[in-house]
Steps between C-alpha positions, in 0.01 A plus 500: 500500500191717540265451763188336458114604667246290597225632576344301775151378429329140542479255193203349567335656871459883401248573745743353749806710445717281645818352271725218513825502480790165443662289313216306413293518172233573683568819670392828360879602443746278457869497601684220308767479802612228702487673793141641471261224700233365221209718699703739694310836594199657434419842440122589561303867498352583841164543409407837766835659411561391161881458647691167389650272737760188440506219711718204486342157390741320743749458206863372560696804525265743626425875330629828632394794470755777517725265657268351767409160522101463414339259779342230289109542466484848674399792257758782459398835397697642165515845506612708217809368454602168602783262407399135496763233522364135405802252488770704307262701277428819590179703421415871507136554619359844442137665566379611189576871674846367502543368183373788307714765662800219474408528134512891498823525706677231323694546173559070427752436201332267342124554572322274758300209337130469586407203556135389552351146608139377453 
C-alpha cells in the first residue's frame, strides 16, 4: 500500500495554525480507528519559531513520540523527523525541510499520494 501525506494545516482556524487530530468527525484529520481517542492530540505552529508541537488531549491511550510517552496537555517539540504513535496507528511527521529531501532521496514504488484537506 503506498503511503499517504497530509499536509498539516487547520480546516477552519488558519491564522491559528494549530490542527486537530482523532477519531472524531470533528478533528482536522481523522483516524477511523478504535484505538484513536475521538479528540486525541493536537498539533499547533509555535508562533516565534514557526516549529510545531503535539500535545496529548488527555486521550485514552496516550501518544508517543519516538517511543516516549507524551504527558497529557504538555506541548512537545517535533523536530524534523518524528514518529507519532496514537493508539496503534502510527504517523510520520516531517518539517517541510524533511519532507522535501525525503522526497529527493526516496525512490517509492508506487508514488506517494498527496493528499490535501480544506
Amino acid at each position: 500500500m503506498a503511503p499517504v501525506v497530509l499536509e498539516v494545516r487547520p480546516r477552519f482556524r488558519p491564522a491559528d495554525a494549530e490542527v486537530t487530530v482523532g477519531s472524531g468527525a470533528e478533528c482536522d484529520i481523522v483516524l477511523a480507528e478504535p484505538t484513536v481517542s475521538r479528540l486525541h492530540a493536537r498539533l499547533r505552529r509555535e508562533p516565534h519559531t514557526g516549529l510545531w508541537c503535539v500535545t496529548d488531549l488527555e486521550s485514552e491511550r496516550g501518544t508517543y513520540q519516538d517511543g516516549v510517552l507524551i504527558l497529557p496537555g504538555r506541548p512537545a517539540p517535533l523536530l524534523c523527523r518524528s514518529r507519532l504513535t496514537l493508539g496503534n496507528v502510527e504517523l510520520l511527521f516531517l518539517q517541510t525541510y524533511a519532507f522535501e529531501q525525503s522526497v529527493r532521496v526516496s525512490s517509492l514504488t508506487p508514488p506517494v499520494s498527496l493528499t490535501r484537506r480544506r
